[in-house]
N, CA, C and O atoms as CSV, one atom per row, in Angstrom:
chain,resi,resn,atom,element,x,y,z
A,1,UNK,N,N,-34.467,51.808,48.595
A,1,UNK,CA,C,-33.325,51.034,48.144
A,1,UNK,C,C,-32.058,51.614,48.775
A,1,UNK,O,O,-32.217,52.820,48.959
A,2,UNK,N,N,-30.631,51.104,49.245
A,2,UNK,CA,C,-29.841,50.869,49.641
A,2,UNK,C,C,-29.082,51.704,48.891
A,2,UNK,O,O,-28.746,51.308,47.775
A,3,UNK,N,N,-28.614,53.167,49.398
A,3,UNK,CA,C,-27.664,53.929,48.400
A,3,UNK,C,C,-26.850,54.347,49.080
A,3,UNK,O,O,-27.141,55.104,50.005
A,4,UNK,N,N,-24.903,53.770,48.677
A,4,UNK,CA,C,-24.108,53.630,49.667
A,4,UNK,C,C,-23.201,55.255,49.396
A,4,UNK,O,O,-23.166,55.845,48.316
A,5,UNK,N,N,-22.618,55.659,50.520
A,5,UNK,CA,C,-22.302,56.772,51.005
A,5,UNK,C,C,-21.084,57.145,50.030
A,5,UNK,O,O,-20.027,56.601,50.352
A,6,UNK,N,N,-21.047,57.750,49.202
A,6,UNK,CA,C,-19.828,58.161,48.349
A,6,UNK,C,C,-18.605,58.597,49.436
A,6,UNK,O,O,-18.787,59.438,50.316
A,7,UNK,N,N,-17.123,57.766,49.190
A,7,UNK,CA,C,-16.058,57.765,49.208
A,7,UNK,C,C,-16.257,59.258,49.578
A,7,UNK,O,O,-16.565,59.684,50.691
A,8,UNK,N,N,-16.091,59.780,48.762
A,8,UNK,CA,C,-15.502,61.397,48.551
A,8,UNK,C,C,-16.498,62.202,49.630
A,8,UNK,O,O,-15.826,62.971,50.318
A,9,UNK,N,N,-17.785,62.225,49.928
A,9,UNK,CA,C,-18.485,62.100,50.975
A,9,UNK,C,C,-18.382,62.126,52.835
A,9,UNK,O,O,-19.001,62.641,53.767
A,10,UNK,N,N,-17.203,61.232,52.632
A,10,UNK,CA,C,-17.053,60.729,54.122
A,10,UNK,C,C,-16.418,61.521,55.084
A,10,UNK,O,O,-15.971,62.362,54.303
A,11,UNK,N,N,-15.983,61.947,56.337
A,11,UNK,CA,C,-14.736,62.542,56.864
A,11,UNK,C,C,-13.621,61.959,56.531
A,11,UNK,O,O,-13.594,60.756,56.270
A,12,UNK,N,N,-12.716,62.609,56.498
A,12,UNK,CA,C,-11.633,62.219,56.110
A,12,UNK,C,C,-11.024,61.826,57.043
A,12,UNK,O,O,-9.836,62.071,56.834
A,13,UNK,N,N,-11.217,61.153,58.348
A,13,UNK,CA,C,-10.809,59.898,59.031
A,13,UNK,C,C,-11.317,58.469,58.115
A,13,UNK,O,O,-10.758,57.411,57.827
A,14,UNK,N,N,-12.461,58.967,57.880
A,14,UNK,CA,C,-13.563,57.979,57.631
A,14,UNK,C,C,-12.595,57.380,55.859
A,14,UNK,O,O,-12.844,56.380,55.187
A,15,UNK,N,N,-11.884,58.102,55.693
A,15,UNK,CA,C,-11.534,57.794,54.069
A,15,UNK,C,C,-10.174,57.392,54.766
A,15,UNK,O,O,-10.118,56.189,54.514
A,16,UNK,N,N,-9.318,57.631,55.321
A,16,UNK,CA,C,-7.951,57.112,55.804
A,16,UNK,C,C,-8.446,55.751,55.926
A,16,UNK,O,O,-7.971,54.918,55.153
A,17,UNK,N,N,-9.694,55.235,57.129
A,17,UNK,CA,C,-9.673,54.083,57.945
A,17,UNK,C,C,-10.246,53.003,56.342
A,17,UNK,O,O,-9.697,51.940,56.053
A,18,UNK,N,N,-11.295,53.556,55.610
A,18,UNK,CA,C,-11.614,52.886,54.561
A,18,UNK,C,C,-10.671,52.376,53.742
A,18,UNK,O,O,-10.372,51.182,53.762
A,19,UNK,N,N,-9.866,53.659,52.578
A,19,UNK,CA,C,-9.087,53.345,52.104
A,19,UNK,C,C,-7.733,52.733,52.471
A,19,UNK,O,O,-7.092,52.073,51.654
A,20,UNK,N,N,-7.330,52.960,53.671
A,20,UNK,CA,C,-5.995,52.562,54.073
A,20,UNK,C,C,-5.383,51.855,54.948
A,20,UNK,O,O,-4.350,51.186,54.992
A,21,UNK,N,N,-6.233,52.138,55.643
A,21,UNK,CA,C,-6.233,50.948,57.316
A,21,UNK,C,C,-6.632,49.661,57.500
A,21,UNK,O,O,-6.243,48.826,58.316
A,22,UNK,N,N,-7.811,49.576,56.275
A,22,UNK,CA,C,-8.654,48.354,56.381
A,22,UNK,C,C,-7.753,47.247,55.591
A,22,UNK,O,O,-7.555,46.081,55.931
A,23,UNK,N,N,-7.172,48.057,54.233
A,23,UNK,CA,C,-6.259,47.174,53.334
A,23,UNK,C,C,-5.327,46.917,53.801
A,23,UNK,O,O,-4.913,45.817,53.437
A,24,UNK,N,N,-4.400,47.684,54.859
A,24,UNK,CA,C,-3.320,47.146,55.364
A,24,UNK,C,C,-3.630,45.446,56.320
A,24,UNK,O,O,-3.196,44.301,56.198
A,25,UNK,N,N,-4.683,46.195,57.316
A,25,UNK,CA,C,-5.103,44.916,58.082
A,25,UNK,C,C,-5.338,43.767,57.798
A,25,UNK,O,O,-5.122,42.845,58.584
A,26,UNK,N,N,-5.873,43.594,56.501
A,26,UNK,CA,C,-6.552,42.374,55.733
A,26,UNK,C,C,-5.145,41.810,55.190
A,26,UNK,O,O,-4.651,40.684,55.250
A,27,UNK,N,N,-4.678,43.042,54.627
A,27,UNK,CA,C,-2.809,42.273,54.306
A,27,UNK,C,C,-1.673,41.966,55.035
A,27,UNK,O,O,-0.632,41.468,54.607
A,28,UNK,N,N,-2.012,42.379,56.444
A,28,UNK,CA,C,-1.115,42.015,57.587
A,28,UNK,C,C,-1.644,40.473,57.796
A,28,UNK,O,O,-0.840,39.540,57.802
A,29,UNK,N,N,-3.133,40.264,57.975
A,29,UNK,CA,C,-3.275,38.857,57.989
A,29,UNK,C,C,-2.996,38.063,57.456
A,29,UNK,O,O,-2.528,36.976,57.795
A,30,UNK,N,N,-3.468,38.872,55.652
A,30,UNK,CA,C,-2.693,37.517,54.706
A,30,UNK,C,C,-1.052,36.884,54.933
A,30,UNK,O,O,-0.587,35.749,54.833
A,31,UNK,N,N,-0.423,38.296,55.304
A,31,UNK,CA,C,0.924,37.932,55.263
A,31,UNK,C,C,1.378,36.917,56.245
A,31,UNK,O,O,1.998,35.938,55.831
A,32,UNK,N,N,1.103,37.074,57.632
A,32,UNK,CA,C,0.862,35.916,58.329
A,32,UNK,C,C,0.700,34.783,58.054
A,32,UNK,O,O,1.505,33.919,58.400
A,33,UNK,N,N,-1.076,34.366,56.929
A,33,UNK,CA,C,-1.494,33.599,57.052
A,33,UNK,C,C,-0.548,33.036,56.159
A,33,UNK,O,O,-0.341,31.851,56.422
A,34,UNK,N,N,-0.024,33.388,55.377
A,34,UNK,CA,C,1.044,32.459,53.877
A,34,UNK,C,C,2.159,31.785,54.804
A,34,UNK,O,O,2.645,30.770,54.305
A,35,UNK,N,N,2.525,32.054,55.723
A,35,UNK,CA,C,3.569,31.244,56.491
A,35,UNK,C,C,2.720,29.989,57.321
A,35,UNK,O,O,3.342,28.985,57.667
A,36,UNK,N,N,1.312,30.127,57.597
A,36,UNK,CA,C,0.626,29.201,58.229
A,36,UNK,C,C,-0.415,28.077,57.780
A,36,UNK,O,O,-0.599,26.963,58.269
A,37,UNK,N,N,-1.008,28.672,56.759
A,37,UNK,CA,C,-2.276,27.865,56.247
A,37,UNK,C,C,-2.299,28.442,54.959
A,37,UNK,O,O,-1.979,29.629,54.906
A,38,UNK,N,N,-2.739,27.625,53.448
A,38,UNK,CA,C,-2.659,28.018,52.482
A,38,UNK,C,C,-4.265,27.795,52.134
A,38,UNK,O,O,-4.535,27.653,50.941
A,39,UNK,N,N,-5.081,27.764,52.860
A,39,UNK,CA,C,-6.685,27.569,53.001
A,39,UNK,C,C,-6.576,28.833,53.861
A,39,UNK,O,O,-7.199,29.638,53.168
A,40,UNK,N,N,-6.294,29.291,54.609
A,40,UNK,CA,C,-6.292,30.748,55.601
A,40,UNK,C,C,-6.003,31.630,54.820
A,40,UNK,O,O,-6.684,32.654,54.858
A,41,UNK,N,N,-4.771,31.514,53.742
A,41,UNK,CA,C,-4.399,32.561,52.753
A,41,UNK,C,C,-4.750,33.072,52.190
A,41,UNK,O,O,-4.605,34.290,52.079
A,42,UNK,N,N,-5.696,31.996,51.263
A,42,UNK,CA,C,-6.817,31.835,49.892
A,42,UNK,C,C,-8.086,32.657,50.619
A,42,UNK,O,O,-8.564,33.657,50.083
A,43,UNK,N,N,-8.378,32.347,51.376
A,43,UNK,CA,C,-9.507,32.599,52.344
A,43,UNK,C,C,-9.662,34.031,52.422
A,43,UNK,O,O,-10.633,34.680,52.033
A,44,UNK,N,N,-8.301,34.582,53.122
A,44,UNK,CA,C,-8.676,36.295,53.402
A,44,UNK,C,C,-7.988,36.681,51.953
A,44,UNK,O,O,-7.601,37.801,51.622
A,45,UNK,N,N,-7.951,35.887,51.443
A,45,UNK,CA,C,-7.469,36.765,49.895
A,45,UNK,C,C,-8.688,36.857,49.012
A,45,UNK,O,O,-8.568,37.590,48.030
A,46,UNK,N,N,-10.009,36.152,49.218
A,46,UNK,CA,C,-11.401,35.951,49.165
A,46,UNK,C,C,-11.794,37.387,50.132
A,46,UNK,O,O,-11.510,38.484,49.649
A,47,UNK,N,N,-12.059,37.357,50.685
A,47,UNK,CA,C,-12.247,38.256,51.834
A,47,UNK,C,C,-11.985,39.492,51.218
A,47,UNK,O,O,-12.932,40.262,51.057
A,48,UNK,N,N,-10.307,39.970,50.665
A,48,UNK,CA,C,-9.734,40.909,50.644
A,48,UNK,C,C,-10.706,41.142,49.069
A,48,UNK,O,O,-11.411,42.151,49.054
A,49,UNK,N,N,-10.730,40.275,47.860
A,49,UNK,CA,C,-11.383,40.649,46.880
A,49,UNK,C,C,-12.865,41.576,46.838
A,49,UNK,O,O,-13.119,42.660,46.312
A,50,UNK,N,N,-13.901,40.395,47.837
A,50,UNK,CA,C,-14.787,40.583,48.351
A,50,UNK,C,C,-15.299,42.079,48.506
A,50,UNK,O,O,-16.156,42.798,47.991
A,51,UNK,N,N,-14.278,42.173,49.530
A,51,UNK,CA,C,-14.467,43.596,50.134
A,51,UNK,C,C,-13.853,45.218,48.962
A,51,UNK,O,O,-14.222,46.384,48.823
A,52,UNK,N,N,-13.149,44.635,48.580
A,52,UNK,CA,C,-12.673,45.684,47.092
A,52,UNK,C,C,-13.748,45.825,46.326
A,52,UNK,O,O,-14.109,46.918,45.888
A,53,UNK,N,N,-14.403,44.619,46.082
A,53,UNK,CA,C,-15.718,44.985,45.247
A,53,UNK,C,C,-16.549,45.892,45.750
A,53,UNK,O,O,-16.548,47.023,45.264
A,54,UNK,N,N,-17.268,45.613,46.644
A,54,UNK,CA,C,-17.833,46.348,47.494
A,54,UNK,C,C,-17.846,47.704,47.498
A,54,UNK,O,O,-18.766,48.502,47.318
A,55,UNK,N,N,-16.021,47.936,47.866
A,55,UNK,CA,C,-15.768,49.746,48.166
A,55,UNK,C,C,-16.022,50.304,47.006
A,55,UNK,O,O,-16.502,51.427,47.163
A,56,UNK,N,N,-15.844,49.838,45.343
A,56,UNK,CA,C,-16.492,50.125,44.304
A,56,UNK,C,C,-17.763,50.416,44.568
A,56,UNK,O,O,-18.363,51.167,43.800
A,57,UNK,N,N,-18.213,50.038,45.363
A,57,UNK,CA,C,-19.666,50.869,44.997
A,57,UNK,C,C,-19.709,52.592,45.825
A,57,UNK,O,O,-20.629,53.409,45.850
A,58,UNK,N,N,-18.609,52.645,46.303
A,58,UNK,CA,C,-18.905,54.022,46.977
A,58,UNK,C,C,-18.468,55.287,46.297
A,58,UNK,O,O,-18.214,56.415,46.719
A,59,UNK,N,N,-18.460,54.576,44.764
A,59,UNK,CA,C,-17.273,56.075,43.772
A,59,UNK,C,C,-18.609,55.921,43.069
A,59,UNK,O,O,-19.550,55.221,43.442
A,60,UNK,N,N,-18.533,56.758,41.895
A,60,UNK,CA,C,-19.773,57.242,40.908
A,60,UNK,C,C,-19.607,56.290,39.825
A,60,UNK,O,O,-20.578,56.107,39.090
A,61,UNK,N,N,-18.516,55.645,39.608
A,61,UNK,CA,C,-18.258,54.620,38.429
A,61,UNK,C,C,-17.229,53.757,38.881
A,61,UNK,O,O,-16.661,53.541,39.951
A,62,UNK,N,N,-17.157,53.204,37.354
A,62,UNK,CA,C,-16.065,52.068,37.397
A,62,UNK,C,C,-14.439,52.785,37.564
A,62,UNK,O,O,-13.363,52.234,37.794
A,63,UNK,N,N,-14.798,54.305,37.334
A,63,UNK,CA,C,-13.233,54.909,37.375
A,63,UNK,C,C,-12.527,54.952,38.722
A,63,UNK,O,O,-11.445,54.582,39.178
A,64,UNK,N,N,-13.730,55.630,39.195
A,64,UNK,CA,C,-13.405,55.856,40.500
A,64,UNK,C,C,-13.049,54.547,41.647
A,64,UNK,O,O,-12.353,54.763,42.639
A,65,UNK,N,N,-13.667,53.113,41.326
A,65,UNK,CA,C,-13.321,52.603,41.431
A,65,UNK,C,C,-12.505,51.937,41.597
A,65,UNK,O,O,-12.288,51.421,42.693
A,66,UNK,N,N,-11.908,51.775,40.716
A,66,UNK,CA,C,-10.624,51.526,40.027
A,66,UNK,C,C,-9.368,52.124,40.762
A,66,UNK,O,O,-8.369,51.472,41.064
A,67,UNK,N,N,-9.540,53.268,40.970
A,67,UNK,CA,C,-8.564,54.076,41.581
A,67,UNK,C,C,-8.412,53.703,43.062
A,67,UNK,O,O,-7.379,53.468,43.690
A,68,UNK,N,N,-9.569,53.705,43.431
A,68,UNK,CA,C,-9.483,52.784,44.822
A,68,UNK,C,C,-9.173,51.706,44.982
A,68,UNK,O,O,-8.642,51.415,46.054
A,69,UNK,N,N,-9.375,50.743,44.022
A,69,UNK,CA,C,-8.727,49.449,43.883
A,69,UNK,C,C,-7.194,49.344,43.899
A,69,UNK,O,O,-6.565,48.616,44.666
A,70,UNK,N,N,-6.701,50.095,43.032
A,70,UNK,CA,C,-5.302,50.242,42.880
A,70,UNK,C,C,-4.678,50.266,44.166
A,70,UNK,O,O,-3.981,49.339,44.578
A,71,UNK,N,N,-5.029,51.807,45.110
A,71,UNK,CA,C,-4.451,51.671,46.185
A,71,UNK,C,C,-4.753,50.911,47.232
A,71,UNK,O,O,-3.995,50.492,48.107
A,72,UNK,N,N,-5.927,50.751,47.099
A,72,UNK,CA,C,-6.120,49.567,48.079
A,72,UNK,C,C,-5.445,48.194,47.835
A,72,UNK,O,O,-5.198,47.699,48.935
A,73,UNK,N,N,-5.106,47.501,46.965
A,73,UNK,CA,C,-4.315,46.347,46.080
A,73,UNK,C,C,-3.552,46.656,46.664
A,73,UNK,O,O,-3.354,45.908,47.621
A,74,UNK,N,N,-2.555,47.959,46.551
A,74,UNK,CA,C,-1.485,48.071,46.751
A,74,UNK,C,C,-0.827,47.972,48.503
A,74,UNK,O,O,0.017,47.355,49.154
A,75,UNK,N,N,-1.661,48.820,48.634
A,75,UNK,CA,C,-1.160,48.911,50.111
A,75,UNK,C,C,-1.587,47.122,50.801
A,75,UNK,O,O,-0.834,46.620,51.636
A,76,UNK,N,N,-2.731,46.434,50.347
A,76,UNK,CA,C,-2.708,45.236,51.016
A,76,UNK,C,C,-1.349,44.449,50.467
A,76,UNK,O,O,-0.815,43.771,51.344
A,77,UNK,N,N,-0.749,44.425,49.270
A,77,UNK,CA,C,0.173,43.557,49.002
A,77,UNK,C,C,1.186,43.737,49.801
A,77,UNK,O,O,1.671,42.878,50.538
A,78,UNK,N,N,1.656,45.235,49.642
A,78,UNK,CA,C,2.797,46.163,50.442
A,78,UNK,C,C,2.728,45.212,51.863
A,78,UNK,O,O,3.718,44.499,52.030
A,79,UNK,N,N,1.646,45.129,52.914
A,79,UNK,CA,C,1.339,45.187,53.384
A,79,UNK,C,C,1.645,43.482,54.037
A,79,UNK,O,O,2.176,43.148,55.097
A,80,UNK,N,N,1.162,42.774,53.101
A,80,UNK,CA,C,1.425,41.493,52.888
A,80,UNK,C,C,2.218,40.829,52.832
A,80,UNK,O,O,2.154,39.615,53.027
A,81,UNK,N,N,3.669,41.795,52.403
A,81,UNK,CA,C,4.913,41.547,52.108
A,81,UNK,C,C,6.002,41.909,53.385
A,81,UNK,O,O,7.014,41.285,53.705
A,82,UNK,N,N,5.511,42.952,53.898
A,82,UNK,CA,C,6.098,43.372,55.271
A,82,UNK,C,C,5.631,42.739,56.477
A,82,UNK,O,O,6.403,42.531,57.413
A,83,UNK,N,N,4.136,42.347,56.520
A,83,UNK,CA,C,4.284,41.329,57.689
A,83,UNK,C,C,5.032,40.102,57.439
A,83,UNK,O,O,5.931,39.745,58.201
A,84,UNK,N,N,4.623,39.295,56.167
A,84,UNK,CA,C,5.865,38.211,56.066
A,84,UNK,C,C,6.612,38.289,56.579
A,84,UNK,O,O,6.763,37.622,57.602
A,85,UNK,N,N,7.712,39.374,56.029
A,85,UNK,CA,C,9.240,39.524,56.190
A,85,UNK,C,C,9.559,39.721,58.087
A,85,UNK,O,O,10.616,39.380,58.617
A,86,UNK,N,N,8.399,40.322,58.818
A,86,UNK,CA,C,8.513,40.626,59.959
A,86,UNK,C,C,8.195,38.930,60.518
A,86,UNK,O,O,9.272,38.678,61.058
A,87,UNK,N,N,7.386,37.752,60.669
A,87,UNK,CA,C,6.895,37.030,60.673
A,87,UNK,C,C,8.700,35.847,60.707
A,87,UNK,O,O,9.239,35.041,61.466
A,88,UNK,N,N,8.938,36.432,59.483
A,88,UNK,CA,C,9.988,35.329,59.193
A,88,UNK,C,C,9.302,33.758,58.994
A,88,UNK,O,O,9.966,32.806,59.405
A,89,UNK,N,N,8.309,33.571,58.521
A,89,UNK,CA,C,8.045,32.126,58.416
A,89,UNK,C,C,8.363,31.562,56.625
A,89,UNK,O,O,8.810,32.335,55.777
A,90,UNK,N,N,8.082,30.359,56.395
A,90,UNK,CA,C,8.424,30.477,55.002
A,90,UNK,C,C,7.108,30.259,54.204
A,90,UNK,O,O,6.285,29.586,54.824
A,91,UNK,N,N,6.780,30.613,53.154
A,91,UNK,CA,C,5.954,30.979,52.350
A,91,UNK,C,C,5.333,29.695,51.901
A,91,UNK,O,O,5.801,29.033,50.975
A,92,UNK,N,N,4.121,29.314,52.675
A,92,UNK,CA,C,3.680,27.659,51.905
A,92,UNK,C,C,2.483,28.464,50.092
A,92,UNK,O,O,1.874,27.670,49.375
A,93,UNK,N,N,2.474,29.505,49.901
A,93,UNK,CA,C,2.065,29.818,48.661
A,93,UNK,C,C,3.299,31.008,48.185
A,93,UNK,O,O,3.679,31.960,48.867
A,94,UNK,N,N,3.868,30.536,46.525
A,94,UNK,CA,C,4.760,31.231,46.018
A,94,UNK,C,C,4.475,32.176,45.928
A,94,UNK,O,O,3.386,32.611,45.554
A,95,UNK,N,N,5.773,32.948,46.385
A,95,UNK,CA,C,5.318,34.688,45.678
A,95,UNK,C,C,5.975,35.310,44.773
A,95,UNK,O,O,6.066,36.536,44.722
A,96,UNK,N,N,6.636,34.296,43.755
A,96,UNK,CA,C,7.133,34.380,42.949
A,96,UNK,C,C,8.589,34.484,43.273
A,96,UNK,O,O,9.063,34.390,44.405
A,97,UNK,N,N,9.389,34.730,41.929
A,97,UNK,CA,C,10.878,34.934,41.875
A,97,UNK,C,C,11.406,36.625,42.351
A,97,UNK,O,O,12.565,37.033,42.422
A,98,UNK,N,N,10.275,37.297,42.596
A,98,UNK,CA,C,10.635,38.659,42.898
A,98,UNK,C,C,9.181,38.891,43.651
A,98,UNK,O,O,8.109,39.340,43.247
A,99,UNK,N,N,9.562,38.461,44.737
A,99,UNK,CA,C,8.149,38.778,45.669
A,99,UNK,C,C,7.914,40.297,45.776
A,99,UNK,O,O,6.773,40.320,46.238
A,100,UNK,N,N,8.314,41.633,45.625
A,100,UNK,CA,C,7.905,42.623,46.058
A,100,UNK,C,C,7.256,43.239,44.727
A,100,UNK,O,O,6.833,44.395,44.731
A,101,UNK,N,N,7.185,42.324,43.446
A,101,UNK,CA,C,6.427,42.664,42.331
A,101,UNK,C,C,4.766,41.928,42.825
A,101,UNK,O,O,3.721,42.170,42.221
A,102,UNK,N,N,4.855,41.232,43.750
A,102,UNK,CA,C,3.254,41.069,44.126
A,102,UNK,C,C,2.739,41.892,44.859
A,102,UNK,O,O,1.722,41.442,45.387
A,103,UNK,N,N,3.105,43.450,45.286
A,103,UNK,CA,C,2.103,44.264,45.729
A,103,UNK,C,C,1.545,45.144,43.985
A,103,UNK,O,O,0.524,45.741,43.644
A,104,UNK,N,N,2.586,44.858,43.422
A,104,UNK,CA,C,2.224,45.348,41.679
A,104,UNK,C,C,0.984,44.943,41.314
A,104,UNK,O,O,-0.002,45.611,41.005
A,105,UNK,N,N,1.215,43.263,41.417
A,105,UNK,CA,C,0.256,42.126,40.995
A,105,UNK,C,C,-1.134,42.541,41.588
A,105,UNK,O,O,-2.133,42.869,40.950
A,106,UNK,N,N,-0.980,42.454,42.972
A,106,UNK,CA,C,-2.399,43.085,43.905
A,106,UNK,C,C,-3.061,44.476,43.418
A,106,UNK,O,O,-4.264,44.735,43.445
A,107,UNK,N,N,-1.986,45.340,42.953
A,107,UNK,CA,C,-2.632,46.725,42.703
A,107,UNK,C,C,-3.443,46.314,41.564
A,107,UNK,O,O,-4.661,46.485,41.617
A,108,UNK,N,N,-2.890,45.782,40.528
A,108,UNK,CA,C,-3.395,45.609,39.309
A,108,UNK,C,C,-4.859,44.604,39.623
A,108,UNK,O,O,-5.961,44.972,39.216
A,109,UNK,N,N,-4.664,43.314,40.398
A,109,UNK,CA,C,-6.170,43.103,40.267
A,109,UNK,C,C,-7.116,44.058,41.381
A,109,UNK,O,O,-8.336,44.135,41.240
A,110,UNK,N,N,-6.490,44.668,42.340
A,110,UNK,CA,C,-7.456,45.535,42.928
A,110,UNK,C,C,-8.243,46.748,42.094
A,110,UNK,O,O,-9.211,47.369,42.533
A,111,UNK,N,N,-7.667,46.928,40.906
A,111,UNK,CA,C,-8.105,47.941,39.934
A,111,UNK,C,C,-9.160,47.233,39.499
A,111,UNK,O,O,-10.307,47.679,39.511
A,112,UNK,N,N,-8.789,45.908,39.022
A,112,UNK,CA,C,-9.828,45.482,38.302
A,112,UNK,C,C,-11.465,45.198,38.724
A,112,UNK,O,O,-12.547,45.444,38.193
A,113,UNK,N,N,-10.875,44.335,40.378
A,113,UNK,CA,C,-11.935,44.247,40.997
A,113,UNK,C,C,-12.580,45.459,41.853
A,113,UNK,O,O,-13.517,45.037,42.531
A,114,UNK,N,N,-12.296,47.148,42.052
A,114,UNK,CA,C,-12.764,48.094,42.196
A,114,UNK,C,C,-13.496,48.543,41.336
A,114,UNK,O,O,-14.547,49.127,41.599
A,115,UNK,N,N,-13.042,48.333,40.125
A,115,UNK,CA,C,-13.484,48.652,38.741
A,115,UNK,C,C,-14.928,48.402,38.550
A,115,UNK,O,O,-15.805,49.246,38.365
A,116,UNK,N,N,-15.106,46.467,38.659
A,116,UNK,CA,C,-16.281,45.617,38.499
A,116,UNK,C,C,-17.280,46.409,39.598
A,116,UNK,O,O,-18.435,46.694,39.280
A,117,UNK,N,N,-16.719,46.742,40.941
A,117,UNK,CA,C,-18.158,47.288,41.596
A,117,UNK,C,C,-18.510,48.581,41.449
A,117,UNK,O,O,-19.621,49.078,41.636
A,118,UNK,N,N,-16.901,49.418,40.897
A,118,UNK,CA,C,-17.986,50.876,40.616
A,118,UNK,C,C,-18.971,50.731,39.681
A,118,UNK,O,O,-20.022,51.370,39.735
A,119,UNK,N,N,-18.644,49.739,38.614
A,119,UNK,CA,C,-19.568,49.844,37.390
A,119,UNK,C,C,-20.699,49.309,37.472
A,119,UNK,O,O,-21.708,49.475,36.787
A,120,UNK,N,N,-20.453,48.519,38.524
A,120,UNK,CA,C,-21.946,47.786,38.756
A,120,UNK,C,C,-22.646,48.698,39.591
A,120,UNK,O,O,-23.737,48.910,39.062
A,121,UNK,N,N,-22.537,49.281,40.560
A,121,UNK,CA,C,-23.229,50.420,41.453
A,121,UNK,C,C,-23.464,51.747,40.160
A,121,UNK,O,O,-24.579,52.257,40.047
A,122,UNK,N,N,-22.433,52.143,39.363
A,122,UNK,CA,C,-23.015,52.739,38.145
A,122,UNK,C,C,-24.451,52.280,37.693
A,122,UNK,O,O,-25.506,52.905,37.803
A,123,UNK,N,N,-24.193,50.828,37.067
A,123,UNK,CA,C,-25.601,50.697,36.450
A,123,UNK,C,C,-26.667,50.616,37.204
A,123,UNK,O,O,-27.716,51.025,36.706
A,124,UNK,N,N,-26.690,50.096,38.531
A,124,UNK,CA,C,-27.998,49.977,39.270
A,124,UNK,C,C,-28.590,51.572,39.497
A,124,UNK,O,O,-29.775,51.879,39.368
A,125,UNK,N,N,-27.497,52.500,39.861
A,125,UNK,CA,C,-28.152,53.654,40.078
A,125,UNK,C,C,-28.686,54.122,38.688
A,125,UNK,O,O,-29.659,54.875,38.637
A,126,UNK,N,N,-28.078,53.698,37.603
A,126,UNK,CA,C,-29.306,54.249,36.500
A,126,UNK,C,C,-30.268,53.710,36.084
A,126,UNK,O,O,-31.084,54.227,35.322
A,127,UNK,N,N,-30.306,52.638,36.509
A,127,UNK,CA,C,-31.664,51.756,36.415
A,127,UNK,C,C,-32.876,52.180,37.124
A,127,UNK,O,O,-34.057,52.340,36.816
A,128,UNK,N,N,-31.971,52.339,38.473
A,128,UNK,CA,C,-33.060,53.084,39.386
A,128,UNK,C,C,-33.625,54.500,39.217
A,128,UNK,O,O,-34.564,54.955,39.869
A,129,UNK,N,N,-32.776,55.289,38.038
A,129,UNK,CA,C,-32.963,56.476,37.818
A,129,UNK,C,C,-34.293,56.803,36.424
A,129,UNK,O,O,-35.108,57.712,36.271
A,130,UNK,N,N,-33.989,55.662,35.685
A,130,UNK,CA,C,-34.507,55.449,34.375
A,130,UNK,C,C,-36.181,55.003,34.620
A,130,UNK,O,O,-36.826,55.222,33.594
A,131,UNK,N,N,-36.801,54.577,35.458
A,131,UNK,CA,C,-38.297,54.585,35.739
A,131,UNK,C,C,-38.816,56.044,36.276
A,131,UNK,O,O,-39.880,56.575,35.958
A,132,UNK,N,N,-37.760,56.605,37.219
A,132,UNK,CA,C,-37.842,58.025,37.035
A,132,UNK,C,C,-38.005,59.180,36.502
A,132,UNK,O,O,-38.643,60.179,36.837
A,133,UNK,N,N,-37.078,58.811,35.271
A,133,UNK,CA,C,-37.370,59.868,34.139
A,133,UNK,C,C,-38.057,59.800,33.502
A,133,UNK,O,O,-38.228,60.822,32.837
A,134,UNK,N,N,-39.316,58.152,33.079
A,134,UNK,CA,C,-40.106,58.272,32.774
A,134,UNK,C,C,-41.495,58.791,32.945
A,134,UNK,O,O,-42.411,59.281,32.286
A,135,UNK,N,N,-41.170,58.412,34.245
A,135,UNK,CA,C,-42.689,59.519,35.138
A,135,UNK,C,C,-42.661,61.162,34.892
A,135,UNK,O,O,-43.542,62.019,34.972
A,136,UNK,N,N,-41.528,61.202,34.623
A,136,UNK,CA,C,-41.586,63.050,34.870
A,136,UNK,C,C,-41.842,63.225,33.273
A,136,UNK,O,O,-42.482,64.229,32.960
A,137,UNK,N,N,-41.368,62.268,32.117
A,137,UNK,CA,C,-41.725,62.718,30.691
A,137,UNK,C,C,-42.625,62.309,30.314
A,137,UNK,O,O,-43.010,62.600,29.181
């Protein structure tokens, strides 16, 4: 079975390009894409969820998770907000009355959705652990 490489684990290039590089990139696109296509937007904002879930599975729980979510949220919104502004196009999806409270917004559901995959990679590994401990007792 498929047991993914703990975060904390990696070189620490390997944790810059994960945690920090990848979220910016995905939020440089979005930011783009909100001045161009609001199906392109939605799309890598799918994408960007997607993939948050995912990196949840590389912490030991839903905490650790979580924590990665946050900054990852964050830095894609951050991220999202500065290509806009570089872009100069106008925003065919709102970003509210105080747009630089949506890298807030992003952190907060990136917590959530980091959260959902540490906890789910939590339970599978004890599932997988729990036929185990029965053989040995």
């Amino acid at each position: 079975m498929f047991e993914p490489t703990l975060l904390r684990d990696r070189p620490r290039p390997a944790q810059i390009v994960l945690g920090g590089v990848i979220p910016a990139i995905v939020g440089a696109i979005a930011g783009i894409l909100i001045g161009v296509s609001v199906a392109g937007y939605w799309t890598i904002g799918a994408v960007a969820a997607v993939g948050g879930f995912i990196a949840g599975f590389e912490h030991q729980d839903g905490w650790g998770g979580a924590d990665r979510g946050v900054v990852g949220g964050a830095i894609y919104g951050a991220s999202l907000l500065i290509t806009h502004a570089i872009a100069g196009t106008h925003a065919k999806v709102s970003l509210g009355s105080f747009p630089p409270f949506l890298a807030v917004v992003t952190a907060i559901i990136g917590m959530f959705i980091g959260a959902g995959g540490g906890r789910l990679a939590r339970l599978m590994r004890e599932r997988r652990a729990a036929p185990a401990e029965k053989e040995v007792g």
